[in-house]
N, C-alpha and C positions, 0 to 999 in steps of 0.2 A: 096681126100687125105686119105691114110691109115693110121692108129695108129703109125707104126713103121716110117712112112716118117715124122711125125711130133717127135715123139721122136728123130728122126737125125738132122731137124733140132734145136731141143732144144738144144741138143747135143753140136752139131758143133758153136752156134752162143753160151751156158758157155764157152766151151774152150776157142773164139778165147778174149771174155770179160777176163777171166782170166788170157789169156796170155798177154792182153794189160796191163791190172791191174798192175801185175806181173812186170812186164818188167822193171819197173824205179827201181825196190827194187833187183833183182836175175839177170838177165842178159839183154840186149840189142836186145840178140839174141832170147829173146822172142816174139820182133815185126814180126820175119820171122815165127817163127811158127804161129802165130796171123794168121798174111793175109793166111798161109797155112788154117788156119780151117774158115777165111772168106770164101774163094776161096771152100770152102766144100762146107759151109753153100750155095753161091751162086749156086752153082752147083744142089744140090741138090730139092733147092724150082726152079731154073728154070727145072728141072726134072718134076716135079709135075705139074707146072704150065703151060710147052708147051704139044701137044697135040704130041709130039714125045719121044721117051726113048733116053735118053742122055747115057747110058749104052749098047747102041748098036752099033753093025760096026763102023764108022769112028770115031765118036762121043769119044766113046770106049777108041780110040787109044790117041785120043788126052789129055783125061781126065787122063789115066797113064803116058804119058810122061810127065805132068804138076806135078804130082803127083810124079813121080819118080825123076825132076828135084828137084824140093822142097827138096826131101828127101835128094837126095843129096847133095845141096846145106846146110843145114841144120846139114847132119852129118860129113863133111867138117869144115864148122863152129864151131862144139860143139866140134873134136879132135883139131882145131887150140889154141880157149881157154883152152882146157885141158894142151896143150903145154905150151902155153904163158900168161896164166891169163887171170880174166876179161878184157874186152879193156875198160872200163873206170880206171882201175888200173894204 
């Protein structure tokens, strides 16, 4: 493991602690970005960990759709609240 893989995963597994943390105090819709930066975090240490690159050819593709899903799903989410207030409101 290189310096910078472990620095991402530090990374990714603050975030997704922060956004769970978070979540009961600012929004609900912090559990989705959460599992998005677990979903990093896993992604990343099974990068390291298997003896293949998870950033190549099919691998690749799949890791952006998941990741563009999310995003979407996410910023979907954040103009619906902006629309209609928090959903615990």
């Amino acid at each position: 493991m290189q310096f910078m893989d472990v620095v991402y995963l530090i990374l990714w597994a603050l975030l997704a602690a922060y956004c769970f943390y978070s979540a009961h105090k600012l929004s609900p819709i912090l559990y989705i970005l959460g599992t998005f930066f677990v979903f990093m975090f896993g992604w990343y240490l099974a990068n390291d960990l298997l003896p293949l690159n998870l950033f190549d050819g099919m691998y690749n593709i799949i890791f952006r759709c998941i990741a563009g899903g999310f995003l979407v799903l996410f910023v979907g989410l954040y103009f619906w609240v902006k629309k209609h207030g928090k959903p615990d409101e």
